[in-house]
Every structure is written in C-alpha cells, then in structure tokens.
C-alpha positions as CSV (number, residue, x, y, z in Angstrom):
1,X,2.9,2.5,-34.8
2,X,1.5,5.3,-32.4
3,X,3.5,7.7,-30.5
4,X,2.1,9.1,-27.0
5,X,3.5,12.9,-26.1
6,X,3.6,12.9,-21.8
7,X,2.5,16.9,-21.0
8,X,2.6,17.4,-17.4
9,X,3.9,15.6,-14.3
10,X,3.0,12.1,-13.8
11,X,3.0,11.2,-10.0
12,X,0.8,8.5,-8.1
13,X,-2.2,10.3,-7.8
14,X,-2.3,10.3,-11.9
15,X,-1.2,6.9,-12.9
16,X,-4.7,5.2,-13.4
17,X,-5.4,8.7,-15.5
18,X,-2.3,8.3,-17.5
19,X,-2.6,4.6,-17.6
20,X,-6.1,4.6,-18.8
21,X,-5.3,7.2,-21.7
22,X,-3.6,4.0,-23.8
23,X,-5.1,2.1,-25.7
24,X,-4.4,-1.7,-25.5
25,X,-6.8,-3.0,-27.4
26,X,-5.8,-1.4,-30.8
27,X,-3.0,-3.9,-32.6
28,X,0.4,-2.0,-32.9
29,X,3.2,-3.0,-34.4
30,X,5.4,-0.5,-32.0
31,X,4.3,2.0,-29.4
32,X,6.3,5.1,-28.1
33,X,5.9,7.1,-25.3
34,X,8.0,10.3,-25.6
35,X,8.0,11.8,-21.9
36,X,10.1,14.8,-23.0
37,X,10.9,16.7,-20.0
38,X,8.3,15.7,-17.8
39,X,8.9,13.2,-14.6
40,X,6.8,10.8,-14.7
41,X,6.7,7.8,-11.9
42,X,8.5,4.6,-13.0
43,X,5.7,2.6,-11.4
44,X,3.3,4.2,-13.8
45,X,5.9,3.7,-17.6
46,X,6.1,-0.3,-15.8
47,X,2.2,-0.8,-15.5
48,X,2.1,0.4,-19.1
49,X,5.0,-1.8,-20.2
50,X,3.2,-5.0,-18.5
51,X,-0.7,-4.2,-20.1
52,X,1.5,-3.3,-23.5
53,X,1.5,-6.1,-26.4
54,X,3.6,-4.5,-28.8
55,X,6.6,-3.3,-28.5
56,X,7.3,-0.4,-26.6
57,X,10.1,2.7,-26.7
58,X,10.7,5.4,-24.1
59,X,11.9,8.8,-25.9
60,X,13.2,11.3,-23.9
61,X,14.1,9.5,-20.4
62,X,17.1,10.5,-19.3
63,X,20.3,7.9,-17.9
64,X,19.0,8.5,-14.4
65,X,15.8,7.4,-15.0
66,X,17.0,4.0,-17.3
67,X,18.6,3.3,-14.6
68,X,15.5,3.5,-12.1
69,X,13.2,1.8,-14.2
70,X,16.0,-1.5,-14.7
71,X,16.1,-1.5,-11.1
72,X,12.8,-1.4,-10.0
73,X,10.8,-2.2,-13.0
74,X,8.7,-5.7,-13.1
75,X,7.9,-6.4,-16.5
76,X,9.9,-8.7,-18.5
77,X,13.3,-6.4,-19.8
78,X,14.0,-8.8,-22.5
79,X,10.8,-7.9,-24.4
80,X,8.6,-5.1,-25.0
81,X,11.0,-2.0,-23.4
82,X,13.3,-0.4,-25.1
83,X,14.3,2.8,-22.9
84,X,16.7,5.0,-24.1
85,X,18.2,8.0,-23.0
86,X,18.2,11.0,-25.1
C-alpha cells in the first residue's frame, strides 16, 4: 500500500506534473491519494484512476467533488475508485 499527500493546487497546467509523480509500475496492493484541502482538477484524480492497477482511495474529497468526479469521470466506477468524502 502507498499513500500520496496532494500539497498545493492541482489545475490543468499541473496535471502531467502531478500525474507523472505516481508510480505505476511498482505492484500495490492499494493506493491512496489524500488531497486534504487542496482542489485538485477531476480530470487530473481520473487519468490517474485509468493508468492505476491497484486499487485506488481518495481521502479528503469532499461530497461536492464525489459528485463531480461520478459525473464526469471516465474510468470504470465499479473498480479501482473508491472516493469518499471526509
């Protein structure tokens, strides 16, 4: 399992930065991504979610953005994402 802390804002112009900070290579047997307080751009948690081969959870995303990322997220939501709103 390895957990990724999100400091600072995560907007268009950083995705492939952010994106590229993950290792997908490395077997997991669960990844999280705690975003915290930051905002960080749906498209950017989805590309993730689709290069991702282990499971995934989002700590910290809030209801609003649960519900952005089931409505306009790609990736498959019956595996891999687990968002949850704390």
């Amino acid at each position: 399992m390895r957990t990724y802390h999100v400091d600072g804002e995560i907007f268009f112009a950083s995705t492939e930065a952010f994106i590229a900070a993950f290792d997908f290579a490395e077997p997991l047997e669960k990844v999280i991504i705690d975003v915290g307080e930051t905002i960080t751009a749906v498209g950017a948690l989805d590309k993730i979610a689709i290069k991702n081969i282990a499971p995934m959870e989002l700590i910290g995303v809030n209801a609003a953005r649960v519900r952005m990322l089931d409505r306009v997220a790609v990736h498959d939501k019956g595996e891999g994402v687990a968002p949850t709103a704390h």
